[in-house]
Steps between C-alpha positions, in 0.01 A plus 500: 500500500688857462328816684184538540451794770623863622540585877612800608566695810335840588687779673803558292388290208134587371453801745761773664433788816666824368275684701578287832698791678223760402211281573598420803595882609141624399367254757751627739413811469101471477573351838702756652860391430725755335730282274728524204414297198844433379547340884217306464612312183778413688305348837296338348685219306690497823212417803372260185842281487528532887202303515618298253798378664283404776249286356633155466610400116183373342263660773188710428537815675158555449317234586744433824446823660267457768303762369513446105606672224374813595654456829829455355460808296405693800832376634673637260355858517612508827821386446531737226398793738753356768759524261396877357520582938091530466277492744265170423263495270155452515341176318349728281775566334584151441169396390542787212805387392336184519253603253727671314688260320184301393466785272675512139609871504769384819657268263695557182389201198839445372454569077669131413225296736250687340608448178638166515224286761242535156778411261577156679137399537481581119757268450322237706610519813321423820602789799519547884644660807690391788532806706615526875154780549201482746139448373512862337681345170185414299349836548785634439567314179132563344575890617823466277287379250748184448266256711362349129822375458529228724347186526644467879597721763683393813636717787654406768225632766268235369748199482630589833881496371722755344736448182716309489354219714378233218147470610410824355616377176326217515214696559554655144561177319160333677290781394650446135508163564819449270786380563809694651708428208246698285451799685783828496522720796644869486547738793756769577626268821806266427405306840118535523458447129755318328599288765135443636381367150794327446483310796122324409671424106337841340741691327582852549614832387621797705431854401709785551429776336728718396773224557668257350542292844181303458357296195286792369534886521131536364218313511528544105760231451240266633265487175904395332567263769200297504462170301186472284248271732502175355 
């Protein structure tokens, strides 16, 4: 029936952390931890794919941990101060940072989402996410002001599985209730995203901006890329 519907990823593809590295030393430091912010940027992105690699593929590392997302966040902290040589943190800290990032001035909204999420639903298309995020993603989105855009929100927190495991994009295409062949997914992942949707018959593009690796360098191309909804 030709496509019909928009999903898109969040962190790398609608919204970015340029600030991570500084956020994150502020806290530090409000907390007594002297730290470099250049450092920081670096750890990070580091403790976050440490944990990655060991939650099992398609697991919820938020809704597994025995304590919840905010337990898993805590974690982290920790981990991040273990790897800075740091003596542990309190939970306060965590539970700012926590906070933190439920706020729009942490986050970067990248220009082409905000340009280009209004120009697809002006051409008649239906949107949504599929994000692997905990249960701050709505606020965060209606902080963003980009919330109105979306007809359906899914993160993995809620489903209880993480990109790429099918059942979150089934999720998706429930809420839409459309078939897979009629919805488009886009993220910045060529195994979470691409492969993910591929695997439950949506089809995909992978961003990389900047590059000519992926499908798209901009979120841009999409409005060229897109058929007219039949």
């Amino acid at each position: 029936m030709g496509l019909r519907a928009v999903s898109f990823d969040v962190t790398g593809t609608l919204l970015g952390l340029p600030r991570l590295g500084e956020i994150y030393a502020e806290a530090f430091r409000r907390h007594g931890h002297a730290v470099d912010e250049a450092r920081m940027a670096e750890v990070v992105p580091a403790v976050w794919q440490e944990l990655s690699i060991r939650t099992k593929l398609g697991e919820d590392r938020f809704s597994s941990h025995p304590d919840g997302a905010k337990g898993f966040w805590r974690e982290l902290v920790a981990r991040v101060a273990a790897h800075l040589e740091l003596e542990p943190p309190t939970p306060f800290l965590a539970a700012e940072l926590f906070e933190r990032f439920a706020h729009a001035d942490a986050w970067e909204v990248f220009a082409d989402a905000a340009a280009v999420l209004p120009a697809l639903r002006a051409a008649g298309l239906r949107l949504g996410v599929v994000s692997n995020f905990d249960g701050r993603l709505p606020r965060l989105l209606a902080a963003c002001a980009l919330a109105k855009n979306f007809e359906a929100v899914v993160y993995s927190e809620e489903v209880g599985v993480e990109k790429p495991h099918p059942a979150i994009f089934e999720e998706l295409l429930e809420r839409l209730a459309l078939p897979a062949g009629d919805v488009l997914h886009v993220g910045d992942s060529r195994r979470d995203d691409v492969e993910g949707a591929r695997a439950v018959g949506m089809e995909a593009l992978w961003l990389t901006r900047g590059s000519r690796r992926g499908d798209l360098r901009s979120l841009t191309e999409l409005v060229e890329r897109v058929a007219t909804p039949q």
